[in-house]
NUTOR-904061 format. One record per atom (N, C-alpha, C, CB): residue in one letter; x, y, z. Coordinates in steps of 0.05 Angstrom, whole numbers, plus 5000, padded with zeros to 4 digits. Glycine has a CB too. Example, Ala and Ser with C-alpha at 12.3 -4.5 7.8 and 13.67 -1.06 7.14 Angstrom:
<nodes>
A526448865156A524649105156A526449345156A522649115181S525749555142S527349795143S525850015157S528249885114
</nodes>
This chain:
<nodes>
X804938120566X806037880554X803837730540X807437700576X804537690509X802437450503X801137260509X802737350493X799537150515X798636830530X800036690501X794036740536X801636470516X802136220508X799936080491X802736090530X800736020466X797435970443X797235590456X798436010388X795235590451X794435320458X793735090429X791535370478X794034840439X794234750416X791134400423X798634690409X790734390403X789234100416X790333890416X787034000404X790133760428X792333570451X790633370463X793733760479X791833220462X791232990487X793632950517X791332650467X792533010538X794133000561X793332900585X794833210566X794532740601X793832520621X792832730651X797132270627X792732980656X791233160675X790533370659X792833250699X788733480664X787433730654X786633890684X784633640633X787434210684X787334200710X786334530709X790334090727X783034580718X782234880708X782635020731X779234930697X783835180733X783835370758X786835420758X782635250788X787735670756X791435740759X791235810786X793336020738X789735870809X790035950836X792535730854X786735930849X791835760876X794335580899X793435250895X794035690943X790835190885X789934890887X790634890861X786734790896X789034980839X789934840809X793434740806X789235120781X794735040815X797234960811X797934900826X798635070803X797734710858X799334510873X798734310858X798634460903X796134250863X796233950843X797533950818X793333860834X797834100800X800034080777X803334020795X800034430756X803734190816X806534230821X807233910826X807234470847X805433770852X805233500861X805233300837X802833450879X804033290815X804633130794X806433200783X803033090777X808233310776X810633410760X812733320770X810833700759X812533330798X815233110816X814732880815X815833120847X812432750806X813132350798X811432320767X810932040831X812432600746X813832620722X809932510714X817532370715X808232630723X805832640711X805532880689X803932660733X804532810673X804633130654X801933210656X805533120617X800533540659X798633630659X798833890645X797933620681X796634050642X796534310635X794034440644X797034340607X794934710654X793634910672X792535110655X795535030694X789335180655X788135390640X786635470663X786435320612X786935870660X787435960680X786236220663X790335920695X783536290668X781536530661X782936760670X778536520675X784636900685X784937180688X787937150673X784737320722X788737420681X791137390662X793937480676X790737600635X793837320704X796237160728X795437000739X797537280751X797736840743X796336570770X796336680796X798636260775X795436580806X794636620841X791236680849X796436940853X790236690834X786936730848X786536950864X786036500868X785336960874X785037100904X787537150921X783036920922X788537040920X792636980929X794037130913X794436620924X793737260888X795537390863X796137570883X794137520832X797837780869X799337970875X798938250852X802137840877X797338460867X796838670844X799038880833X794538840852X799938980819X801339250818X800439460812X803039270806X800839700817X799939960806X802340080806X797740130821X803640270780X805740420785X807740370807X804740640789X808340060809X810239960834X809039930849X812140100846X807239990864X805839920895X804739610884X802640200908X805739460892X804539130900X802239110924X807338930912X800438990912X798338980934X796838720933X796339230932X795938540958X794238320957X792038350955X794338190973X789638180941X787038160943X785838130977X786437910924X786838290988X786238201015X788238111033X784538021014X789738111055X791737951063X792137661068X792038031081X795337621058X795237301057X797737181072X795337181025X796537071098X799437021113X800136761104X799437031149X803236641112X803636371093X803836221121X806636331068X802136221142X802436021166X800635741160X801136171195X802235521173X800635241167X802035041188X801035121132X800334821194X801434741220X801934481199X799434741253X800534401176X801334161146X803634171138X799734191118X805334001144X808134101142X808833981109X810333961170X807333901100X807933751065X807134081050X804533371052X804234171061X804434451052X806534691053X802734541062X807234631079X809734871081X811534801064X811234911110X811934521063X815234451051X814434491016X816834021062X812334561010X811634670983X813134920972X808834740984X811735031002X812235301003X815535440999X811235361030X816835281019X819735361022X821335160997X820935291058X819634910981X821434790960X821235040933X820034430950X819435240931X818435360918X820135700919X815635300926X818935860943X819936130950X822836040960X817936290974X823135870978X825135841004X826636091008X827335591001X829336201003X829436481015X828636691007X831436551019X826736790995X825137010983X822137011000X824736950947X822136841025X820436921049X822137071072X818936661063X820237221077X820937421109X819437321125X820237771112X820237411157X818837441173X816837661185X820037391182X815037641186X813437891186X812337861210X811437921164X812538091229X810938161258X807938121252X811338521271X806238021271X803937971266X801838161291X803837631266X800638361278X799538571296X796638541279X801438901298X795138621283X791938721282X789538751295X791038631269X788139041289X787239061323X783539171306X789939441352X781739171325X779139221321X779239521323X777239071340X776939611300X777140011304X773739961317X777540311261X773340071330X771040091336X769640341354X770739881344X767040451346X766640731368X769240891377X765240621398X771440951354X772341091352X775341031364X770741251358X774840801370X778440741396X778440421380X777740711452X781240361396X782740101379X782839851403X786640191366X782339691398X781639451408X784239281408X779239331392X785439131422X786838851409X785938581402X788538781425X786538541375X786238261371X787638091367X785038201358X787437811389X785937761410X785137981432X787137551420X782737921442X782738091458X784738121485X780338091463X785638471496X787738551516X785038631532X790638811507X784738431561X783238491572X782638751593X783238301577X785638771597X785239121608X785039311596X786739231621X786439341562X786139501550X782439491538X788539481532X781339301534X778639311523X777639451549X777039011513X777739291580X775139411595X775939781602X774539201631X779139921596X779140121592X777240321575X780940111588X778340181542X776240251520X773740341529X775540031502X772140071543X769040021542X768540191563X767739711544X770340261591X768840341611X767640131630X767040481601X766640191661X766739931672X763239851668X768139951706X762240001674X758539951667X759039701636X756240401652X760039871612X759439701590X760639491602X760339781563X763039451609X764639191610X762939071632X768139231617X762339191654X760938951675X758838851662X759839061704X755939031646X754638881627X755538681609X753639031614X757738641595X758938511585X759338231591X760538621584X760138231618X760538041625X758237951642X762838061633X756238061651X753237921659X752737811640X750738071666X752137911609X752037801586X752237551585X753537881573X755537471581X756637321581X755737021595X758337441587X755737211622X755136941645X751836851641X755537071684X750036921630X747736921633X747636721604X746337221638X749536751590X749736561561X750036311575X752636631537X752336271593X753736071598X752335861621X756336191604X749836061637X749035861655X745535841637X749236001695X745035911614X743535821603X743135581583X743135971600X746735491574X747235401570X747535051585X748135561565X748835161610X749134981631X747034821636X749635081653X744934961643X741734941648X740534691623X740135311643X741134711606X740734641580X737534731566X741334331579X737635031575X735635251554X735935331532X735235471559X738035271519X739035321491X740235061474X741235551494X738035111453X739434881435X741534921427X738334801414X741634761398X744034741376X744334981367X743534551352X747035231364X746735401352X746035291321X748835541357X744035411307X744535441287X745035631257X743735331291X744835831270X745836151255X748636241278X742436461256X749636411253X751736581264X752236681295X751436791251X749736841296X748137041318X748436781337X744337191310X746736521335X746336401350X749036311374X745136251336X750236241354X752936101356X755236241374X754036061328X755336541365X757236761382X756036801408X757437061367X752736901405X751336991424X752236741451X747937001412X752136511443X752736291464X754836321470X752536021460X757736361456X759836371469X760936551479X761236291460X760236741472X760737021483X759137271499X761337121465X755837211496X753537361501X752537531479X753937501522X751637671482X749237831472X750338071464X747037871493X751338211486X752638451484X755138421471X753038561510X757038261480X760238281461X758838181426X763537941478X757537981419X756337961401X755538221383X754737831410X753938441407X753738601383X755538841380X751138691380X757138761399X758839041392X761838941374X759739211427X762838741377X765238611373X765138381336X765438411406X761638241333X762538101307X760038261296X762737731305X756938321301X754738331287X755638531252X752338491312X756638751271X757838971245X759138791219X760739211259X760838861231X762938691214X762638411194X764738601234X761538261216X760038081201X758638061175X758638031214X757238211184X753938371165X755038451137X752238761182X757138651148X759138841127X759938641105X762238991142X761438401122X762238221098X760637981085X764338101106X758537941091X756737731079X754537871064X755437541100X753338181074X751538301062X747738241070X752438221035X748838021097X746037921093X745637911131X745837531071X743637861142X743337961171X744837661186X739438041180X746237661208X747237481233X745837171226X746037631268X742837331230X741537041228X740436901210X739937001240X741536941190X741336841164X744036721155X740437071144X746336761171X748836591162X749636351185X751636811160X748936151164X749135841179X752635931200X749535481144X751635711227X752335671248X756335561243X749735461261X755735371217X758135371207X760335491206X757935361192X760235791197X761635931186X763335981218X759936151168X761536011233X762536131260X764335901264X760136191287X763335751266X765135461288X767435431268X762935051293X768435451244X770535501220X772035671229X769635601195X770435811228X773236131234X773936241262X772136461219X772436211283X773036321308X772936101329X771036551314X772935871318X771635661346X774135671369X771035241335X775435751370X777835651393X778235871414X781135601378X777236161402X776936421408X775336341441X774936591382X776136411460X774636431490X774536681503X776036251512X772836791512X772837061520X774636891555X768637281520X772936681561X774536621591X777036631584X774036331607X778236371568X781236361574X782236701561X782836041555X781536831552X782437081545X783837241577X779637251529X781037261588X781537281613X783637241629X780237181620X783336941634X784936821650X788536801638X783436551654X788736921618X791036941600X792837241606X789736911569X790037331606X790437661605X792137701634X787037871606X790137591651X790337591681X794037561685X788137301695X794137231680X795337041695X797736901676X793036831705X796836921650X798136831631X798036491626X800636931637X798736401604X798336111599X799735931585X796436081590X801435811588X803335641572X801335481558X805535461589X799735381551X797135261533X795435481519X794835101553X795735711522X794135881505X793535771471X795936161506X792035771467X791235751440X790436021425X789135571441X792036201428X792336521421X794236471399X793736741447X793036701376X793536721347X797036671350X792337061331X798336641321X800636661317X801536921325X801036601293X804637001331X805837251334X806937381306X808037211354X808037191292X809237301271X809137071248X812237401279X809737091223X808736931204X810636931177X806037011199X810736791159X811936771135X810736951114X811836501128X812337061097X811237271078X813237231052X811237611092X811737231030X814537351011X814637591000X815037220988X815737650998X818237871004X816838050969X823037661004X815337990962X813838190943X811138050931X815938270917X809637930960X807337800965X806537650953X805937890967X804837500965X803537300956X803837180929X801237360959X802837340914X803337230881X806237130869X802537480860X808237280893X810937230883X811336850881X813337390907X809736790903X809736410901X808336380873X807436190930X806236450869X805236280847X806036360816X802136290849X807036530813X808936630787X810836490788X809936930785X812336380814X814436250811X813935960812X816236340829X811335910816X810035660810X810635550785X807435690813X809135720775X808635790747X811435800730X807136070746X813235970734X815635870717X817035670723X817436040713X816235480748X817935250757X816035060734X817835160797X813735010729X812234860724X812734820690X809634960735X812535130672X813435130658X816035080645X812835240658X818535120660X819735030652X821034640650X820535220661X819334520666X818334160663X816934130645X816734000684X816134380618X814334280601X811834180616X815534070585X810634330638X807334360645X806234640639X806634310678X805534650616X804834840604X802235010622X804234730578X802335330627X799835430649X799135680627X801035550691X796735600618X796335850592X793836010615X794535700549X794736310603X793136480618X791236630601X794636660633X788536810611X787036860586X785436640571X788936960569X785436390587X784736240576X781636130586X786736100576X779336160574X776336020598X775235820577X773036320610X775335600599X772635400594X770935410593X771935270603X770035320564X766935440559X764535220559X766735590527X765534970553X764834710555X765234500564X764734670545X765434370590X766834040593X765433870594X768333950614X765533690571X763633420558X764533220573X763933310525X762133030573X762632840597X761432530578X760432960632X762132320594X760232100574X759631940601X762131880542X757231950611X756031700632X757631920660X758031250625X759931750670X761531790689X763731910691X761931650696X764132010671X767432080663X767732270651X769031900647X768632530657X769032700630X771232590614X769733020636X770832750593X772232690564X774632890554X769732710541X773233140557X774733340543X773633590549X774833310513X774733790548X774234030557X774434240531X776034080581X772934480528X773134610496X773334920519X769234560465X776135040505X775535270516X777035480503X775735270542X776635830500X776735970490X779336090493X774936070493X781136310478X783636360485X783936620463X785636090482X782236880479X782437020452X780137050434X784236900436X780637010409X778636960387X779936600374X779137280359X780636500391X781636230384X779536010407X785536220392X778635790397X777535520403X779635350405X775635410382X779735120421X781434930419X779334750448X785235040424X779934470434X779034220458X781634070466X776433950445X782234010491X782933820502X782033570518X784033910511X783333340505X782633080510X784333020543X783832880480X782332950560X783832860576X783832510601X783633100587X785632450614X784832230627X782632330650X787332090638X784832530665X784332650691X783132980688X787432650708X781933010714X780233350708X781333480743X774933310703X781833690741X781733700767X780634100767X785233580781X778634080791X777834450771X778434570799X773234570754X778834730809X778534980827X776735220818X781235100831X775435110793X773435380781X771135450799X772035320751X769835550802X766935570824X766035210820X763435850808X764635170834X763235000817X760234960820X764434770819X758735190817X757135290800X757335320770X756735490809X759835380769X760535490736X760135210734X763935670725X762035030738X762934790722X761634630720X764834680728X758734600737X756334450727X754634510711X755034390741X754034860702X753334980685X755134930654X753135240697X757134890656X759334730642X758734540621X760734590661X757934340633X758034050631X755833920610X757533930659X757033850586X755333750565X755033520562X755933820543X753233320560X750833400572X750633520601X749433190570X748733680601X747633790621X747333630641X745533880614X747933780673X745833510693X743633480703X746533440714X742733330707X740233430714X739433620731X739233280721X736533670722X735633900740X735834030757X734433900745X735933800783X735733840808X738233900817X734633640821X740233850795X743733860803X744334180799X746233640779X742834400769X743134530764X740934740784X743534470741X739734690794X738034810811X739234850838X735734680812X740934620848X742534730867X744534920859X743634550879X745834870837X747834990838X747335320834X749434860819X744535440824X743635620826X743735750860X741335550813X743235600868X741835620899X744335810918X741135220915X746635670909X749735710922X750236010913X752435480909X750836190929X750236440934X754436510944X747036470963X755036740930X756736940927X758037140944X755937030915X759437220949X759837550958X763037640941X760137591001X762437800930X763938000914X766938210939X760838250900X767838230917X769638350938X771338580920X771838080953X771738840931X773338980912X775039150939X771239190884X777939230924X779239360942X780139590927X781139200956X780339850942X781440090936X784140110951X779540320943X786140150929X789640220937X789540390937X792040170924X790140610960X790940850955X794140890969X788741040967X795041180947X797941200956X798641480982X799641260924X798841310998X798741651020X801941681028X796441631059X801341991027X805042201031X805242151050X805642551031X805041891070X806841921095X808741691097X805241941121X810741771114X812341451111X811841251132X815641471113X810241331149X809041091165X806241241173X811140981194X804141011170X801841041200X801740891224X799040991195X798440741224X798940591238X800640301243X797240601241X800540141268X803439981266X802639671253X804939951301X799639591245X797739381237X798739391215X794839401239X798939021203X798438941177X796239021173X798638701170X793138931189X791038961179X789939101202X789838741169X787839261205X785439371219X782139261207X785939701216X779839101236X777839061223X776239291232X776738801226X775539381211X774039671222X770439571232X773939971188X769339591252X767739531256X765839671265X768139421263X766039981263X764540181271X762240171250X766240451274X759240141245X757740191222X757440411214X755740131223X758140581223X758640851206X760240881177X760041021224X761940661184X763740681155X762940401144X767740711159X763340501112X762540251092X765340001094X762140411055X768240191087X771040011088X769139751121X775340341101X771439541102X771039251128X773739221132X769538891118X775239271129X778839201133X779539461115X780438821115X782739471130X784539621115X786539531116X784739841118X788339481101X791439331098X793539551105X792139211063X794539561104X797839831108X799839481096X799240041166X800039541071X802239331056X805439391068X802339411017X806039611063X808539741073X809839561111X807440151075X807439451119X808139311141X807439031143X807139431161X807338921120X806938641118X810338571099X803138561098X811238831077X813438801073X813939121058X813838541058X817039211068X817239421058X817939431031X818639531070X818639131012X818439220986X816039250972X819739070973X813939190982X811139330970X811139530958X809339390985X813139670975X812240010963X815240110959X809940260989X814840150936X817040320921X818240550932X816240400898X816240740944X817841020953X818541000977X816441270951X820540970996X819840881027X819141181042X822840711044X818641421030X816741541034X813841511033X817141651025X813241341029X809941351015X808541151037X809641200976X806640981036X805640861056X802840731027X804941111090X802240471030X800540361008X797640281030X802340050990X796040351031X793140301048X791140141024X791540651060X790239931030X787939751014X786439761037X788639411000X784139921019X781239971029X779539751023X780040221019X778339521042X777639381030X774739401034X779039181032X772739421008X770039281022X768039101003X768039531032X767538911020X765238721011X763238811007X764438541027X762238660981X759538760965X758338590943X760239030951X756738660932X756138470904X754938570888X754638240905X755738490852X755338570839X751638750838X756438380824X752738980826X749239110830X748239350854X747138830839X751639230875X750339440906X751939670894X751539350949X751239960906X751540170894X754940190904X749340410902X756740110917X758839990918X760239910903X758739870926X759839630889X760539500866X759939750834X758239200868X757739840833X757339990819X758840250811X755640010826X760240360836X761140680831X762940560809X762740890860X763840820799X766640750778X768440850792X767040880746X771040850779X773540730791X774841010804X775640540765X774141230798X775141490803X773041620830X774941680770X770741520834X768441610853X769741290870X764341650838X770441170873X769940980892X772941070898X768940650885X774841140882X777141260900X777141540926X779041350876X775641660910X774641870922X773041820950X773141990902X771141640952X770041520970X770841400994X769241400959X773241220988X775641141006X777541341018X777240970991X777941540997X779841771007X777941861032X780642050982X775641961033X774042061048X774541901072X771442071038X773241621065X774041481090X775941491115X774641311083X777741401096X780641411117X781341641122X783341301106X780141821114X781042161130X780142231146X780942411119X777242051160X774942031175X775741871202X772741891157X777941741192X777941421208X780741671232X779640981178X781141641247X782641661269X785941461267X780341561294X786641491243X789241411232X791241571222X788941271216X790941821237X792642001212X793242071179X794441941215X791242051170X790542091148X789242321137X789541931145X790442531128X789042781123X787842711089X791443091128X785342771079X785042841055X787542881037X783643061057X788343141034X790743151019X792642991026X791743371019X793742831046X795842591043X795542371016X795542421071X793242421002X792142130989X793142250953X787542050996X795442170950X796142210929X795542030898X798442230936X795241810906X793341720882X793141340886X795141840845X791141290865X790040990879X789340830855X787041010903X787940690859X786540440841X784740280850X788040260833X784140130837X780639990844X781839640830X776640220816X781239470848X781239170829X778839100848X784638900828X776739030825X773938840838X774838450834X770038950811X774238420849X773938050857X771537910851X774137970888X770937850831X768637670837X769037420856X767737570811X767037370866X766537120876X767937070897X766836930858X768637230911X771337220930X770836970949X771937540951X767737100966X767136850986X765236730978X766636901014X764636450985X763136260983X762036391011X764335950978X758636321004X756936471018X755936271041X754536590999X754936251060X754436001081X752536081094X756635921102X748836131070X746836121087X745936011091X745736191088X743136011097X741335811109X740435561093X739035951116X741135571065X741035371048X743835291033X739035451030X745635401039X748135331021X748834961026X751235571035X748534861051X749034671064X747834361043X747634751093X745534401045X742834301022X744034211000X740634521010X743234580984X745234510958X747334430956X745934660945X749934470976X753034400971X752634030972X755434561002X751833980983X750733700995X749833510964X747633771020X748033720945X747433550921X750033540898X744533680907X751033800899X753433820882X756133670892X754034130879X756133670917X758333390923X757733110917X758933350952X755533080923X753832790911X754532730881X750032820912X754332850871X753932880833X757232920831X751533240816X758332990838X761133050831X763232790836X761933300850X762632680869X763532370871X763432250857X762832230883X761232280844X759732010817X760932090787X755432040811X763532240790X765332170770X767532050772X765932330758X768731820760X771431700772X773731780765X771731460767X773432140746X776332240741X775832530744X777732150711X773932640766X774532900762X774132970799X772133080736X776333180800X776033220831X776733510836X777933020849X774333700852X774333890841X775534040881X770933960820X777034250877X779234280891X778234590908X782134290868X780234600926X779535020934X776935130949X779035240900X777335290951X775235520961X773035510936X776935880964X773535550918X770735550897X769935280884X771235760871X772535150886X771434860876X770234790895X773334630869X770234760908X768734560931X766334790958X772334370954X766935050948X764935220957X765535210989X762035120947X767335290996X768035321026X770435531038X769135031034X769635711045X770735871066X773835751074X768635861091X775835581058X778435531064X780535771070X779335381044X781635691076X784035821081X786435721058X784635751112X788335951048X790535791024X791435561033X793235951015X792435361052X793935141066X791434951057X794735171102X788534931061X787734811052X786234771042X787734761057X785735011016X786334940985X788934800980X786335210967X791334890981X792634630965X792234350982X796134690961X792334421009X791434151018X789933960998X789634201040X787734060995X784833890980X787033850953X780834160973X788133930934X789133960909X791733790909X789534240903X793633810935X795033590945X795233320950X795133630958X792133290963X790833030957X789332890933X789333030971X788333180923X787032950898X789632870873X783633160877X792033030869X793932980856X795032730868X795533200856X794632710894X796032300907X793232180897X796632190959X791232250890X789532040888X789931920855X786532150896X790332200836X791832130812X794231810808X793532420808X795331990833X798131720831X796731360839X801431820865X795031490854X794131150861X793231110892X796930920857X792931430904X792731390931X788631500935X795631610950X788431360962X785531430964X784631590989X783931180963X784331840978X783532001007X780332130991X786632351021X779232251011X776432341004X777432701016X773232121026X777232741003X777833050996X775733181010X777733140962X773133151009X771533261019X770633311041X770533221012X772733091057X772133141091X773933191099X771132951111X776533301087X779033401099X777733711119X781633481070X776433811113X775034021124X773734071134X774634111118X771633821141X768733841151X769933901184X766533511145X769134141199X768334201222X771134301222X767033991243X773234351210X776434421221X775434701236X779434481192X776734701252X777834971265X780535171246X779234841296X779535411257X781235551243X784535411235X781235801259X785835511220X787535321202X790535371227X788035461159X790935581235X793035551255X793135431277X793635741262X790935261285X790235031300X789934711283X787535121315X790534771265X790334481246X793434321259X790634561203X793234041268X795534021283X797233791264X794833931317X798933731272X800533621254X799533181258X804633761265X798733191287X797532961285X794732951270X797332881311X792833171268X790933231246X791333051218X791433541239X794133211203X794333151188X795032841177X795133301185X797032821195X797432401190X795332291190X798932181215X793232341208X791132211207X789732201178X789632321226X790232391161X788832461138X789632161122X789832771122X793132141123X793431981105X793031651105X795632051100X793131551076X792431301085X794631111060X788431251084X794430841065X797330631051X795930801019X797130081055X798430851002X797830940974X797930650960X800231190961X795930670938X796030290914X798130380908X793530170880X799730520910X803030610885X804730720917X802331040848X806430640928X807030780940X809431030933X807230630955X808831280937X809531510918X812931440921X808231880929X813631320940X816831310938X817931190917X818131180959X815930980898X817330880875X816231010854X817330600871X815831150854X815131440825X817431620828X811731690830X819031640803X821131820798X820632070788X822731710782X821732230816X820632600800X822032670783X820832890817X820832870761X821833060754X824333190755X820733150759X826333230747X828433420755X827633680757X830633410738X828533880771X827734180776X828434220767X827634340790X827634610764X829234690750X830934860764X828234770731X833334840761X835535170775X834235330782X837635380756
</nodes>
């Protein structure tokens, strides 16, 4: 399909990024009849959230469940998809030294796995963390390593995250700030696992069972974003990159960006980016200073590419996802799409596997071409103890990700710290997401952040930037959490008249 030609314009939001944040905040202004327009560098909306195809097989950049405990987010969700979500069983288990793990951990099935020596070490481990702790011999975690090693020990540490870990950041345990851990796993207890396993627990704080999906993934929301948006006359041009956004003192001005072999600037009130924002200070004419562009150097990457392959069977294993954690193999996850939804895959003979692995531009990984890195994966999974023979692997594809994760080492903290500074200190631009704001989110809050800065448009005042500081993983985000976020709007949004939808 052509990209939509762009024209120069003056318009009261300007909004760079087509992912789940650029376009919530468009969707949220469009219902109290704000007008904006969305320029959006690849060529679909959804970001990292899109939805790929090959010859019919639909596949995610990675898996994307639609769970959220923000109920303004959900009700996005369902004002948007509403019956074109399923319910999807929620299974995924650890591969490791050759046998399958449950995650969360099944405490009789693991000390089976491990055997009782490993498992009784395991748990000396453990205890020897916990009364060193007690004792108060151990400081502040402040690396990865540090942080697990305390809550779990030494030994489950290296058998259960070190691999895996490593696999996906590229860089050693103790070189990834303490952050990242307390973000993504803090609620995780090897005790109450235990005592769960044992005895069971009406308070468990154990993952979801099953979850929201649509029904020809992820990207199916934001395409339909996208023609909801468009059809209110909020125009979302794709193919489209920012090559320049001019600023005067405090305020940007206008943004100049490419479409093709075509130039065009837009004039705007409001800015709102989900672009990296590295890029978008490298952006910014005039330049900022030094010390602003020196951080933004500093803020560090990881790449991500996944191999689809199509295998002759009609079922394998029973996982949306598997984290493979054996170091023997390069793959860090593998998806089976066909069980997150059976319209993924066209043949209901066939079975769709995304091989996924983290890397960055330059590692001999990133590097292979697209026919050797298929080949490579085929090998894999015929290796892996999934039923997968070589010849089952009838044919595949390659999509690379830049920039997938925002990186969280030992200096990201520093730098992120100067580029939020400098960014406050404009009074019309508020920059949104996982790459705007350089943080390890989860989709709920990216639009979250994009949610809010679109009420701050209308007249309301939240600080975007601490909606996240220290959260726990996002299926523990609680619904009293969120009230707390909000505060009296200068406009209150009930007397702003939305938009009419569209059919």
């Amino acid at each position: 399909m052509e990209p939509r030609a762009v024209e120069d314009s003056t318009v009261p939001v300007i909004v760079i990024g087509g992912g789940p944040a650029g376009l919530t905040s468009s969707y949220e202004l469009m219902k109290h009849n704000v007008k904006s327009i969305v320029l959006e560098k690849a060529d679909k909306v959804g970001g990292i959230s899109r939805t790929e195809s090959y010859k019919g097989y639909r596949f995610d950049i990675g898996g994307h469940r639609f769970f959220t405990k923000v109920g303004e987010v959900k009700a996005i969700w369902q004002e948007i998809l509403g019956d074109d979500f399923i319910q999807t069983p929620r299974l995924s288990r650890i591969y490791y030294d050759g046998k399958f793990y449950d995650y969360p951990i099944s405490i009789f099935k693991t000390l089976r796995n491990l055997g009782f020596i490993r498992s009784f070490l395991i748990v000396m481990s453990y205890l020897k963390a916990k009364l060193k702790r007690y004792l108060g011999l151990s400081g502040e975690p402040q690396t990865f390593e540090d942080w697990v090693t305390d809550c779990f020990g030494a030994r489950l540490y290296r058998i259960f995250f070190k691999t895996y870990t490593e696999k996906v950041w590229g860089i050693p345990c103790n070189q990834i700030r303490a952050d990242w851990a307390a973000q993504r796993i803090k609620n995780l207890s090897l005790k109450e696992a235990v005592i769960n396993a044992l005895f069971g627990s009406k308070n468990s704080k154990s993952l979801i069972k099953t979850f929201d999906y649509p029904r020809l993934g992820p990207g199916m929301m934001w395409e339909r974003c996208q023609e909801i948006l468009e059809d209110n006359e909020i125009p979302v041009h794709l193919n489209t990159e920012v090559v320049r956004v001019e600023r005067e003192g405090n305020r940007l001005t206008r943004v100049l960006a490419k479409q093709g072999d075509r130039n065009f600037e837009l004039v705007g009130d409001h800015f709102v980016s989900s672009m990296p924002i590295t890029a978008l200070v490298h952006r910014m004419d005039p330049p900022p200073p030094n010390y602003v562009l020196e951080a933004a150097r500093g803020l560090k990457y990881r790449d991500f590419l996944i191999v689809s392959l199509v295998i002759d069977r009609v079922r394998l294993f029973p996982d949306n996802w598997l984290y493979i954690h054996s170091p023997e193999f390069k793959v860090g996850r593998i998806q089976n799409f066909k069980n997150w939804s059976v319209a993924m895959v066209p043949d209901p003979s066939k079975t769709c596997l995304g091989m996924e692995y983290f890397c960055s531009q330059g590692d001999e990984i990133w590097e292979m071409t697209d026919s050797q890195m298929i080949e490579f994966a085929s090998r894999e999974i015929a290796k892996l103890n999934l039923g997968v023979k070589a010849r089952d692997v009838e044919d595949g594809c390659v999509i690379r990700q830049y920039k997938a994760y925002p990186v969280y080492d030992g200096e990201y903290r520093r730098h992120l710290k100067v580029l939020e500074d400098y960014i406050r200190g404009f009074e019309n631009l508020q920059t949104v997401g996982r790459n705007g704001m350089h943080r390890y989110n989860n989709q709920d809050h990216s639009m979250l952040s994009a949610l809010l800065a679109a009420r701050n448009i209308l007249g309301e005042e939240h600080d975007i930037w601490n909606i996240n500081v220290e959260r726990s993983y996002h299926e523990n985000f609680t619904d009293q959490e969120w009230s707390q976020l909000k505060k009296k709007s200068a406009q209150p949004v009930a007397e702003l008249k939305p938009l009419s939808r569209a059919a």
